[in-house]
Short mmCIF file of the C-alpha atoms (twelve columns), coordinates in Angstrom:
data_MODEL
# 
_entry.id   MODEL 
# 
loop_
_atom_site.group_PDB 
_atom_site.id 
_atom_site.type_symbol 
_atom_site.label_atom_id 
_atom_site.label_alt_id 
_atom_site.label_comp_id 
_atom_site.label_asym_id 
_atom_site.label_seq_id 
_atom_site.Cartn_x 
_atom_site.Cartn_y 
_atom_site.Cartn_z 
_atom_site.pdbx_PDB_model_num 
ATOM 1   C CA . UNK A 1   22.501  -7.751  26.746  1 
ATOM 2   C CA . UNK A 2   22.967  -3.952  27.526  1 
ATOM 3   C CA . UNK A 3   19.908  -1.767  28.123  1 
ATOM 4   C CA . UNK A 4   19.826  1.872   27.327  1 
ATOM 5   C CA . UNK A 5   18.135  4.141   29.898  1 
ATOM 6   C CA . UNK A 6   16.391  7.130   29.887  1 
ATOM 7   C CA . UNK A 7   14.716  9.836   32.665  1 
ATOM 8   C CA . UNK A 8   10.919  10.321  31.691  1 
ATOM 9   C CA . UNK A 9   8.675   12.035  34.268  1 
ATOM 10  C CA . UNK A 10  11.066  10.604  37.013  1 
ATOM 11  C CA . UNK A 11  10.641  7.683   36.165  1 
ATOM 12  C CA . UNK A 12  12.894  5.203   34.452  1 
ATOM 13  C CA . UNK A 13  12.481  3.794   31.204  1 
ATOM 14  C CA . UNK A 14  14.377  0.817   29.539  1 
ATOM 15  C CA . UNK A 15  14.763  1.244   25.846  1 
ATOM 16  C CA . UNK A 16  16.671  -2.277  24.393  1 
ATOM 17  C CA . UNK A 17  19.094  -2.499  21.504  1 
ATOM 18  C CA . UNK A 18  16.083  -3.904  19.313  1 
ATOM 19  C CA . UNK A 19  13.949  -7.078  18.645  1 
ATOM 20  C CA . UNK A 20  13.796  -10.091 17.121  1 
ATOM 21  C CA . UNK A 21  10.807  -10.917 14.504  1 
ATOM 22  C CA . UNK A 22  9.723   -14.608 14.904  1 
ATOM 23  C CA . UNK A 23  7.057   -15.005 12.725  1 
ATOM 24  C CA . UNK A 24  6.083   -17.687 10.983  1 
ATOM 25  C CA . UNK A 25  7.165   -20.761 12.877  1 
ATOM 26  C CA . UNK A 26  6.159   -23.626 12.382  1 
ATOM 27  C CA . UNK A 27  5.872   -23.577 8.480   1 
ATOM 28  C CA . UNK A 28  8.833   -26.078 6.925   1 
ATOM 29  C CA . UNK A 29  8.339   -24.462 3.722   1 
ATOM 30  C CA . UNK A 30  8.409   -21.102 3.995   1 
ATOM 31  C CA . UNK A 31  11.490  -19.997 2.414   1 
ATOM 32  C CA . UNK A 32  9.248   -20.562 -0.794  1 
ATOM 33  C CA . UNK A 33  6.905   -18.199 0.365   1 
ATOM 34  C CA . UNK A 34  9.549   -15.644 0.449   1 
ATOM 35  C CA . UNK A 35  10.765  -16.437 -3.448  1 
ATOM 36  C CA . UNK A 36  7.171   -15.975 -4.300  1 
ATOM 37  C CA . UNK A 37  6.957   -12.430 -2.214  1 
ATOM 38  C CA . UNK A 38  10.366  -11.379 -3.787  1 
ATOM 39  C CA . UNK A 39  8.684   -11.669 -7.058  1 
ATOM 40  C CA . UNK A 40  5.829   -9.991  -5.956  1 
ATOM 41  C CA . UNK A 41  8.033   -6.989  -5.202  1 
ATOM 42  C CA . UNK A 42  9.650   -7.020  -8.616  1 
ATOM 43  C CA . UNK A 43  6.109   -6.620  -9.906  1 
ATOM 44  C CA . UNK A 44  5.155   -4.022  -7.567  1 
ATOM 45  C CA . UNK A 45  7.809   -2.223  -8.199  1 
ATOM 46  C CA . UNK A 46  7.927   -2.147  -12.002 1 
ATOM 47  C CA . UNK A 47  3.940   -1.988  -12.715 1 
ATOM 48  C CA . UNK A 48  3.895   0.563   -10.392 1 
ATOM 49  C CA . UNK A 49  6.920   2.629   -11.896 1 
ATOM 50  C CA . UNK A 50  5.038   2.094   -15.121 1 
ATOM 51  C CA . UNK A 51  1.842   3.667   -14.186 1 
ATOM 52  C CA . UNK A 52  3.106   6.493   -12.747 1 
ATOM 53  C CA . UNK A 53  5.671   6.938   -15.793 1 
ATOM 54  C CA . UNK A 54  2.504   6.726   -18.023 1 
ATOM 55  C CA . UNK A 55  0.590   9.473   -16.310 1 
ATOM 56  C CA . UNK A 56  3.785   11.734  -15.608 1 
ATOM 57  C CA . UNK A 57  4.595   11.750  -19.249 1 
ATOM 58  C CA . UNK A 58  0.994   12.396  -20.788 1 
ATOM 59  C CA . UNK A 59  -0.314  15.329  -20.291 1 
ATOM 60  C CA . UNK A 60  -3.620  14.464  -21.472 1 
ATOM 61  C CA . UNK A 61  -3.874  12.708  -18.563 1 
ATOM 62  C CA . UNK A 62  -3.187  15.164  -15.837 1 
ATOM 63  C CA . UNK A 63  -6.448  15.196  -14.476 1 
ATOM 64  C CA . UNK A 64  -7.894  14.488  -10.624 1 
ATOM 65  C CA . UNK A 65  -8.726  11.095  -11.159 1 
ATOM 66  C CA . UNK A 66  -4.892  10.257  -12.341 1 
ATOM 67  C CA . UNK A 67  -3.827  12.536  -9.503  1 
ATOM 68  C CA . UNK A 68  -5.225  9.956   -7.587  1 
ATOM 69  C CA . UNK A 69  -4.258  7.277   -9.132  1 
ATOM 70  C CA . UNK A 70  -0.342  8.468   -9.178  1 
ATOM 71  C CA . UNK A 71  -0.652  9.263   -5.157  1 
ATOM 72  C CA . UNK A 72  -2.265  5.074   -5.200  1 
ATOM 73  C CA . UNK A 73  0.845   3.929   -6.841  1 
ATOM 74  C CA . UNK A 74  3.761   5.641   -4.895  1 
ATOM 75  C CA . UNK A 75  1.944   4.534   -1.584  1 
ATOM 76  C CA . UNK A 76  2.170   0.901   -3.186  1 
ATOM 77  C CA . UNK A 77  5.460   1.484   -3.607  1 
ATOM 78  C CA . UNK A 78  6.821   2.181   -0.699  1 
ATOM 79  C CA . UNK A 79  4.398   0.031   1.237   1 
ATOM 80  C CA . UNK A 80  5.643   -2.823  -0.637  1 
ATOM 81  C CA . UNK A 81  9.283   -2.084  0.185   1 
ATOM 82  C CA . UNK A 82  9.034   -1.135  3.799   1 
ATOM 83  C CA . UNK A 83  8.006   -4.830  4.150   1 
ATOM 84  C CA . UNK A 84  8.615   -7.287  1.556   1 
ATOM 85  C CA . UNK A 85  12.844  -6.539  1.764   1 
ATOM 86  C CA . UNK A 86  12.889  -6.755  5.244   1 
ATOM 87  C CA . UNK A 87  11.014  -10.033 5.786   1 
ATOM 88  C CA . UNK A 88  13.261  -11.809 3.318   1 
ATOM 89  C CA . UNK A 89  16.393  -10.508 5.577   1 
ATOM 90  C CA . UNK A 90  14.573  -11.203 8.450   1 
ATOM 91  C CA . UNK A 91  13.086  -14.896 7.744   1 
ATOM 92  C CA . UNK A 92  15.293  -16.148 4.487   1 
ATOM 93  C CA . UNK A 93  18.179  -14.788 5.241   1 
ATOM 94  C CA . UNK A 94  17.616  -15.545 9.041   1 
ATOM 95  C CA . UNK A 95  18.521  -11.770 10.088  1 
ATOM 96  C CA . UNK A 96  15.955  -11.393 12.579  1 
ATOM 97  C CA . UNK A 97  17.612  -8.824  14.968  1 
ATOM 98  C CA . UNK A 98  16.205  -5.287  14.409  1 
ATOM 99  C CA . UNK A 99  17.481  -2.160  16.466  1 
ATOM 100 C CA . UNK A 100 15.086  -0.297  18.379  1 
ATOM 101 C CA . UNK A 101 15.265  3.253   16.527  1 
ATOM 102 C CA . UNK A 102 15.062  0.868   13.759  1 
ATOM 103 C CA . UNK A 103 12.114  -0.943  14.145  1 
ATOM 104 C CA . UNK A 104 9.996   2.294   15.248  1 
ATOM 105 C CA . UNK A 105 10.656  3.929   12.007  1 
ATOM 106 C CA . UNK A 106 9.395   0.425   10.201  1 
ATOM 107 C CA . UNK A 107 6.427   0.630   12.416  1 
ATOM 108 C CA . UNK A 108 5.471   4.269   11.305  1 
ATOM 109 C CA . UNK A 109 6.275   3.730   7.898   1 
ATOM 110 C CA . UNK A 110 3.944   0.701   7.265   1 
ATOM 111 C CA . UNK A 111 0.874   2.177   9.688   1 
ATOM 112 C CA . UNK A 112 1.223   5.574   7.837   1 
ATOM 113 C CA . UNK A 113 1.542   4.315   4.248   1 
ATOM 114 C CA . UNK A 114 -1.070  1.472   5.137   1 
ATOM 115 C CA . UNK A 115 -3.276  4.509   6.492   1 
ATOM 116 C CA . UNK A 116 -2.626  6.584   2.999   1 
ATOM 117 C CA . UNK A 117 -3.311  3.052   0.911   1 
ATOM 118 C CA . UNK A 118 -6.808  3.058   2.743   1 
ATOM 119 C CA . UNK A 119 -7.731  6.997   2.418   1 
ATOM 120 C CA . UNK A 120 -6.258  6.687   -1.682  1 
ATOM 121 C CA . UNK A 121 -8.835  4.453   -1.916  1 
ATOM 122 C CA . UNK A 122 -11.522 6.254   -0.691  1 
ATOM 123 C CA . UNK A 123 -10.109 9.080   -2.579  1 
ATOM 124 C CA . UNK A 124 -10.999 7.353   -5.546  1 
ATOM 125 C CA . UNK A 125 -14.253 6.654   -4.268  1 
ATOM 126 C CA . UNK A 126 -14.427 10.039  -4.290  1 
ATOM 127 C CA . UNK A 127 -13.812 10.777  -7.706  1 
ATOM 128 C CA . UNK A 128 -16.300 8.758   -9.169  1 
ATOM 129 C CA . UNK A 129 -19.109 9.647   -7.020  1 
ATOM 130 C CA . UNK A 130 -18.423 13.042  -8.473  1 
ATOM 131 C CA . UNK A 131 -18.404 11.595  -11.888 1 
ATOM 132 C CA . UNK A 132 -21.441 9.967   -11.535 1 
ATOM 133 C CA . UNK A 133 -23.460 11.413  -9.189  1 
ATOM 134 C CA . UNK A 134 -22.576 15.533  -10.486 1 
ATOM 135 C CA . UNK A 135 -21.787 14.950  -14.014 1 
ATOM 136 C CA . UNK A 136 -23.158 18.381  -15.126 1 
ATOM 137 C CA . UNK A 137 -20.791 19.776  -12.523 1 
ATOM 138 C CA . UNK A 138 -17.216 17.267  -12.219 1 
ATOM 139 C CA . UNK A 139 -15.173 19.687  -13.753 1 
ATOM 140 C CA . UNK A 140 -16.013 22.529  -11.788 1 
ATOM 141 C CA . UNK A 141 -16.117 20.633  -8.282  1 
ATOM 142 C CA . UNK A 142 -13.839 17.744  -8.501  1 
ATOM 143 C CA . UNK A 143 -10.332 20.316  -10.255 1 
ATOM 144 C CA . UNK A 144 -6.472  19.352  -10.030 1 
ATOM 145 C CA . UNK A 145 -6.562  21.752  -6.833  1 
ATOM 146 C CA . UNK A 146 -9.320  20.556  -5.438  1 
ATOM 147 C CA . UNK A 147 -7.660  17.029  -5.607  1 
ATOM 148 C CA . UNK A 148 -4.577  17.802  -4.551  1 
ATOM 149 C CA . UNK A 149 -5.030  19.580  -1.633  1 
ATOM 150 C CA . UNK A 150 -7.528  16.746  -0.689  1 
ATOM 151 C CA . UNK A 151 -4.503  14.280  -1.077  1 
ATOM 152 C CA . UNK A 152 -2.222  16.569  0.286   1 
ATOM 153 C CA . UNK A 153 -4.170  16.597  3.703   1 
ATOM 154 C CA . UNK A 154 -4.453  13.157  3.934   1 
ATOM 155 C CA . UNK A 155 -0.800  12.916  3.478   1 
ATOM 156 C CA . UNK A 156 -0.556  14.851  6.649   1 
ATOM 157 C CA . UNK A 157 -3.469  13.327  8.821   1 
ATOM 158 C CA . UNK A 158 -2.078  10.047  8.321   1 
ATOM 159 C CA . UNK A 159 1.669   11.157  8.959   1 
ATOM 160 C CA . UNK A 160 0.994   13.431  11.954  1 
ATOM 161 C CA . UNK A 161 -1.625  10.704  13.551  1 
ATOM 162 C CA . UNK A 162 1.009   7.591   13.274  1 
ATOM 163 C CA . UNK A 163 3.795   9.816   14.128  1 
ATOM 164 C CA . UNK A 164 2.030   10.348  17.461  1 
ATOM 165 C CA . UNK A 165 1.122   6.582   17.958  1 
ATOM 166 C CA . UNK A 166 5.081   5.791   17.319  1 
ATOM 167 C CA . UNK A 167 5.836   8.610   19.781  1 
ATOM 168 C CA . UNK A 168 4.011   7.263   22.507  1 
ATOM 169 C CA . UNK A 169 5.563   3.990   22.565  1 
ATOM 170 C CA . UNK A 170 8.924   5.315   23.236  1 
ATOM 171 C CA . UNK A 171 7.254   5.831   26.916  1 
ATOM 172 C CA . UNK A 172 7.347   1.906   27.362  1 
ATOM 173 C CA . UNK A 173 9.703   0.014   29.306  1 
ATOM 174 C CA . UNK A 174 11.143  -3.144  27.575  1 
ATOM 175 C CA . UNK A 175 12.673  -5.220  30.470  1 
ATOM 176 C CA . UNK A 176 11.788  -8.973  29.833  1 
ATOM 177 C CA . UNK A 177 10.962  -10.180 26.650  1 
ATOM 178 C CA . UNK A 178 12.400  -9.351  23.149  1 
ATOM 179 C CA . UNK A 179 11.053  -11.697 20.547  1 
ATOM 180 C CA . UNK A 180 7.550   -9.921  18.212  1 
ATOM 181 C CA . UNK A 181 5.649   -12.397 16.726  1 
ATOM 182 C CA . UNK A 182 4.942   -10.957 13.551  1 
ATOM 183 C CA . UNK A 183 6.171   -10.455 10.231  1 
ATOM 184 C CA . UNK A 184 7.499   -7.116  11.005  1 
ATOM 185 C CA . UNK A 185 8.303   -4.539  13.982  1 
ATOM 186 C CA . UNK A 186 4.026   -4.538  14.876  1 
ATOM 187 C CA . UNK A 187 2.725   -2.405  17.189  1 
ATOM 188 C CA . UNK A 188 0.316   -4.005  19.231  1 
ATOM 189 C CA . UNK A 189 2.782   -7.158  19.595  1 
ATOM 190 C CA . UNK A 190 5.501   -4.526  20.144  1 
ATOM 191 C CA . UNK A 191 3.680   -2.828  23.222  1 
ATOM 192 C CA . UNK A 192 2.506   -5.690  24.464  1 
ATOM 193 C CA . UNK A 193 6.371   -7.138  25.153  1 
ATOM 194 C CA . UNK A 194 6.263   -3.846  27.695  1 
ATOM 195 C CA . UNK A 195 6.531   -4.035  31.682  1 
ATOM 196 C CA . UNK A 196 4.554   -0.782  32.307  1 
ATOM 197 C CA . UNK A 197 1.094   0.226   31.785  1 
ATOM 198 C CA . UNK A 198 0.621   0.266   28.074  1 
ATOM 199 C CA . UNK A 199 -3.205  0.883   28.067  1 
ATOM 200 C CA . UNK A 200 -2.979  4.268   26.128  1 
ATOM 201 C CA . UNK A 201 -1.119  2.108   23.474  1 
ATOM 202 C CA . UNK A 202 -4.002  -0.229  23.595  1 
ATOM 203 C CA . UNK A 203 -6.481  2.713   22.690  1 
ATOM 204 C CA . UNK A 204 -4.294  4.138   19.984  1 
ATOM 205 C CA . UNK A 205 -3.894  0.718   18.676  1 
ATOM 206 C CA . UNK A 206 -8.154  0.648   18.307  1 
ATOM 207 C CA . UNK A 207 -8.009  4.129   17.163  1 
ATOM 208 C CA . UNK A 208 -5.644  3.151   14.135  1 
ATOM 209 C CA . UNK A 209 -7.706  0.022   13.272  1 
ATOM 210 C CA . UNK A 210 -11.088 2.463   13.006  1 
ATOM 211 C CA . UNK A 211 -8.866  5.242   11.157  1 
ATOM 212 C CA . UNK A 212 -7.117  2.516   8.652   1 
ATOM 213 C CA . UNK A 213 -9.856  0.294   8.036   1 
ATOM 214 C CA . UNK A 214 -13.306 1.077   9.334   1 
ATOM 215 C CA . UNK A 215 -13.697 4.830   8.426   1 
ATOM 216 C CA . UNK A 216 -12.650 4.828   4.865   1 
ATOM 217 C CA . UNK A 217 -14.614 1.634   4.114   1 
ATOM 218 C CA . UNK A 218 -17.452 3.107   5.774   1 
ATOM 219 C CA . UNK A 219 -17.471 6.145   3.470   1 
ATOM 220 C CA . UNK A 220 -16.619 3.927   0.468   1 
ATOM 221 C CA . UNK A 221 -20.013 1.813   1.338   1 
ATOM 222 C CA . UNK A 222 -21.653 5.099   1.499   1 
ATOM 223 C CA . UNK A 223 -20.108 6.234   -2.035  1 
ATOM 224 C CA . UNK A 224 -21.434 3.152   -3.642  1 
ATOM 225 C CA . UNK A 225 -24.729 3.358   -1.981  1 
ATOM 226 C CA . UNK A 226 -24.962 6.981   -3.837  1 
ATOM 227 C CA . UNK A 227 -23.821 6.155   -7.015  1 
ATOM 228 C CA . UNK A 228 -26.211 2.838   -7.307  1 
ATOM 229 C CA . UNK A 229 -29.201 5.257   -5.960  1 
ATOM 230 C CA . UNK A 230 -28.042 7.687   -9.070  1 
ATOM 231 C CA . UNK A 231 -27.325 4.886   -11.658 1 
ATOM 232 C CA . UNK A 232 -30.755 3.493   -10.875 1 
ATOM 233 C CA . UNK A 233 -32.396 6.730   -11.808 1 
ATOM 234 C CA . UNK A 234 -30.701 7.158   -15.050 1 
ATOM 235 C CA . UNK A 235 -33.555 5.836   -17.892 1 
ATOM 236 C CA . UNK A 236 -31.242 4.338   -20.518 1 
ATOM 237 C CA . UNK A 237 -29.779 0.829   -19.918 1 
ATOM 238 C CA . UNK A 238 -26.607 1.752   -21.986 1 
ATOM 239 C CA . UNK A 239 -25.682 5.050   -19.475 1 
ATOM 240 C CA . UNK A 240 -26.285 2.652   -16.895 1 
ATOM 241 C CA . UNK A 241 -24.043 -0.170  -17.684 1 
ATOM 242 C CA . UNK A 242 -21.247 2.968   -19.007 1 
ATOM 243 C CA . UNK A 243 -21.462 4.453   -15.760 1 
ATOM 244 C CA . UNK A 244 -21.096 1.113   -13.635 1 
ATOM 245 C CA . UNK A 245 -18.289 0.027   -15.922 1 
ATOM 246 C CA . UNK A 246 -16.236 3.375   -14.631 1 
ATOM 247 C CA . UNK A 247 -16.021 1.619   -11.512 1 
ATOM 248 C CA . UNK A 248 -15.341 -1.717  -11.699 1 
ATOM 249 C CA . UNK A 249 -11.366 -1.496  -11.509 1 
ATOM 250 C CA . UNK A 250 -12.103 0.783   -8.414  1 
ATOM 251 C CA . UNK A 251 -14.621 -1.922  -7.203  1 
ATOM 252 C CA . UNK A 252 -11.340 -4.978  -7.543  1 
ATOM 253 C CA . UNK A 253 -8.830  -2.622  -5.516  1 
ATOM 254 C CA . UNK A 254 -11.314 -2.138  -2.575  1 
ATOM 255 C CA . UNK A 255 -12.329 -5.852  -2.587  1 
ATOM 256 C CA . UNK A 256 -8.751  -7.368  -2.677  1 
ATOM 257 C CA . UNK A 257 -7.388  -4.284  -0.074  1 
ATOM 258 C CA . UNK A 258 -10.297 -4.817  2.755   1 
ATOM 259 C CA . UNK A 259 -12.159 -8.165  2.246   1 
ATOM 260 C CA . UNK A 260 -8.477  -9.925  3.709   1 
ATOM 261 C CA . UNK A 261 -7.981  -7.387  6.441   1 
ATOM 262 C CA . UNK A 262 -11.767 -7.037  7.698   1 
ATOM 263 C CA . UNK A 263 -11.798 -10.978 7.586   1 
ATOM 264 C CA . UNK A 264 -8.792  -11.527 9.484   1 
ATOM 265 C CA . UNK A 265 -9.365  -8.693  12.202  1 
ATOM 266 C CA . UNK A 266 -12.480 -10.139 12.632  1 
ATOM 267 C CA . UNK A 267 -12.222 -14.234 13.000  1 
ATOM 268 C CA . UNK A 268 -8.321  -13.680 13.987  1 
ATOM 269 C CA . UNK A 269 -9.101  -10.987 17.003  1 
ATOM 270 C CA . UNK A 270 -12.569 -10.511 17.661  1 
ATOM 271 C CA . UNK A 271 -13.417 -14.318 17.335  1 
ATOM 272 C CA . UNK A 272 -10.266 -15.678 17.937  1 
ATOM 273 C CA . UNK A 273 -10.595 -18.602 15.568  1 
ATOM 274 C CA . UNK A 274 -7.796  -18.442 12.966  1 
ATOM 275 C CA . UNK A 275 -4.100  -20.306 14.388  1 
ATOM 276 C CA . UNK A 276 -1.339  -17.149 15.757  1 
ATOM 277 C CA . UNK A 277 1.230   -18.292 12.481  1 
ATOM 278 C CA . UNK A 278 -1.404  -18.860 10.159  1 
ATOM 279 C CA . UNK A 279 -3.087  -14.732 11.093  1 
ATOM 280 C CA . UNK A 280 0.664   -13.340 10.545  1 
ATOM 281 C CA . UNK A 281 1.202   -15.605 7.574   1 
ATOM 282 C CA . UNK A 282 -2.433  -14.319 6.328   1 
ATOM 283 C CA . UNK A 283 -2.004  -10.893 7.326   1 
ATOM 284 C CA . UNK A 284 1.404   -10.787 5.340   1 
ATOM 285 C CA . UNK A 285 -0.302  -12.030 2.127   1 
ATOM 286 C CA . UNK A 286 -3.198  -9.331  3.132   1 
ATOM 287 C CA . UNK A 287 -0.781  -6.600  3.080   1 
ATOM 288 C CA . UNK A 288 1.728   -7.471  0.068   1 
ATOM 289 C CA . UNK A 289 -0.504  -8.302  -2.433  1 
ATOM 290 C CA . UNK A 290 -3.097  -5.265  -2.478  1 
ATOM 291 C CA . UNK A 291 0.367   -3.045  -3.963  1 
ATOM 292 C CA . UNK A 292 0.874   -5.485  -6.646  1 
ATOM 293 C CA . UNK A 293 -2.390  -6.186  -8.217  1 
ATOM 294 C CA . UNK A 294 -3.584  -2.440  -8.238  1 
ATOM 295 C CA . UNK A 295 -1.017  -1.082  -11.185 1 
ATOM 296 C CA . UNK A 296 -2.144  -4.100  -12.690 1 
ATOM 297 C CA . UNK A 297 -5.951  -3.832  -12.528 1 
ATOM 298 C CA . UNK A 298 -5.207  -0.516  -13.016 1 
ATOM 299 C CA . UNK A 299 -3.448  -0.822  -16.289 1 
ATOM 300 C CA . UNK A 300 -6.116  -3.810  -18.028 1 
ATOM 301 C CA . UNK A 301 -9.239  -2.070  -16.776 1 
ATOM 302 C CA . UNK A 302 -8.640  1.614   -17.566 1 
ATOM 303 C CA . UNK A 303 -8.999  2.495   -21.024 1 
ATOM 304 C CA . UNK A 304 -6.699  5.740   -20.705 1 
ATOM 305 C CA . UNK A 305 -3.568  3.879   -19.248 1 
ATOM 306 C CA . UNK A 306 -4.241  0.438   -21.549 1 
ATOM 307 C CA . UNK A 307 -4.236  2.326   -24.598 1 
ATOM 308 C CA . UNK A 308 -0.942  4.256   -23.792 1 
ATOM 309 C CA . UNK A 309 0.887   1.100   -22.458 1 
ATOM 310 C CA . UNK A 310 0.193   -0.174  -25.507 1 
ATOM 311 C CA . UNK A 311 1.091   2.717   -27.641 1 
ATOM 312 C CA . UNK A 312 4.461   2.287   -25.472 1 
ATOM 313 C CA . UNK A 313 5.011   -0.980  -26.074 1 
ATOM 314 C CA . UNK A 314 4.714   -0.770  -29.383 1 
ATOM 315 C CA . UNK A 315 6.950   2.104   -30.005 1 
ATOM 316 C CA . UNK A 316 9.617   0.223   -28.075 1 
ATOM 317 C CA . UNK A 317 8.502   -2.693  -30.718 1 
ATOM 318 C CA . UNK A 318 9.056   -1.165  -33.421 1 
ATOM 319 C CA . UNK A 319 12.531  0.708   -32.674 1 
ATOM 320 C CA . UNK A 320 13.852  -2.473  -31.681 1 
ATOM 321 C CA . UNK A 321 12.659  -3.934  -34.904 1 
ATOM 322 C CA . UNK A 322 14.367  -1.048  -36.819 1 
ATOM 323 C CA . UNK A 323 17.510  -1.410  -34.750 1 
ATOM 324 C CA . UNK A 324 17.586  -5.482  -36.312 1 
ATOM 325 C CA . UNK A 325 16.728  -4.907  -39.449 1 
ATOM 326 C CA . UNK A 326 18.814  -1.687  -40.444 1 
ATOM 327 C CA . UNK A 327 21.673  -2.414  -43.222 1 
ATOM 328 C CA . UNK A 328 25.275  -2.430  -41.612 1 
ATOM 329 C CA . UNK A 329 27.067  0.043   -43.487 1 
ATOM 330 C CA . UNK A 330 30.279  -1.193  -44.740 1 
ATOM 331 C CA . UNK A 331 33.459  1.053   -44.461 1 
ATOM 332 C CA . UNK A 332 34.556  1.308   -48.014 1 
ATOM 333 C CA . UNK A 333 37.637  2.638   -46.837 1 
ATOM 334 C CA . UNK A 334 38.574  -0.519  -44.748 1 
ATOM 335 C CA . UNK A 335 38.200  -2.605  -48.457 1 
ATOM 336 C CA . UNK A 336 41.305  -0.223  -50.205 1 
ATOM 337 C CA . UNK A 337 44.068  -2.270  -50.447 1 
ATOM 338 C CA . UNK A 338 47.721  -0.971  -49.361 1 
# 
């Protein structure tokens, strides 16, 4: 196998063609897993596309908290298919090999969009702790400016930040070793395949998990802890359970997005208890399914985008309807005989 060089710092570094994923190993059945994440994409991809078509196309419903919601579902999107395509090439399909330009750009695209996933939902968080906790003032503090320029900077935190982390592993040499276990081109597996010192990699990689996971849960925790603290205060039972109810669809995405991840980084690295196949098998599921269920909880649990997807659906309903039972119009001219 040919190895590219190039001259860093006088030093040399070795750059291979690419990698090979071998996740998920010893599972005989996991081409079924793989059906079952192919439809998951399907889902993604259409609920999502819904959603966002829903909001786009009502204006009554260009507001911050549907800003947010928008920004949720094209992060889903394109979450979803920086993985989900490429582990059915890599593990159904059995196309394993991915170049080394290649699998860099895979890396940035999942840590940045993962990154953006976390920070949309503490966006969210956001939005309702303004909603709750300022009601008086939500309209004057939490605008369409305000809220996009706060999801316009997280956009480019989370794209400079992993753009750096990528950067720096192009200083590693890759001598021995090809095969990442994982499910995709990971980064700490990735670096750890290196001959030189990789122990600014190593801190990056603990910076990420604080700035993916850690921070924004922290300040979600936080959110919650004001807006119970508020709800408590309020004197009528009905404005309390109204103002609780606001947040329960917000309340499902957080749970199903960090309860997996914080589990798994936990017992899996910390504690070292959970098997290597069944953590990437486990932090797959983790990371495909969040994209999925949110357009979904999304669309049964908010009033707003229920009502319209039903307005929708019954439009289409109806047309067809029309379309079946319109008269066919008979050519009068076709009946003259010659």
């Amino acid at each position: 196998m040919s190895i590219f060089r190039t001259v860093l710092n006088d030093s040399v570094i070795f750059h291979p063609p690419g990698f090979y994923i071998i996740g998920f190993q010893t599972f005989p059945f996991i081409s079924v897993y793989f059906i079952f994440l192919a439809f998951v994409y399907v889902v993604t991809v259409l609920f999502n596309c819904l959603v966002i078509c829903v909001i786009v196309f009502n204006h009554c419903l260009h507001t911050p908290k549907f800003l947010a919601v928008v920004n949720l579902a094209v992060i889903d999107i394109v979450l979803n298919t920086c993985l989900i395509p490429n582990m059915i090439k890599a593990f159904l399909v059995k196309d394993n090999f991915i170049p080394f330009n290649l699998c860099l750009v895979q890396m940035f695209v999942y840590y940045a969009f993962g990154t953006l996933e976390s920070y949309a939902l503490a966006i969210l968080a956001y939005d309702r702790l303004i909603a709750i906790c300022f009601p008086l003032r939500h309209n004057s503090i939490n605008t369409l400016r305000s809220m996009s320029c706060i999801v316009g900077l997280s956009w480019a935190f989370a794209l400079g930040i992993i753009a750096f982390a990528v950067a720096i592993m192009t200083r590693l040499s890759f001598c021995q070793s090809l095969k990442v276990f994982s499910y995709f081109c990971d980064y700490a597996p990735v670096f750890r395949l290196a001959c030189n010192d990789y122990s600014m990699q190593w801190s990056v990689a603990n910076f990420l998990t604080f700035l993916l996971l850690v921070g924004p849960f922290t300040f979600i925790l936080l959110t919650y802890t004001s807006i119970l603290v508020t709800v408590f205060r309020m004197k009528s039972l009905d404005s309390r359970v109204k103002a609780l109810a606001t947040c329960v669809e917000h309340i499902i995405l957080v749970a199903v997005f960090y309860i997996p991840l914080i589990t798994i980084f936990t017992i899996g690295f910390n504690l070292r208890l959970i098997d290597p196949d069944q953590r990437v098998l486990s932090l797959s599921l983790a990371s495909c399914i969040p994209p999925c269920v949110n357009p979904i909880v999304y669309s049964l649990k908010t009033k707003e985008i229920k009502i319209r997807v039903l307005a929708l659906v019954r439009k289409t309903k109806i047309c067809t309807d029309q379309q079946k039972n319109k008269p066919w119009r008979v050519n009068k001219r076709s009946h003259k005989f010659r």
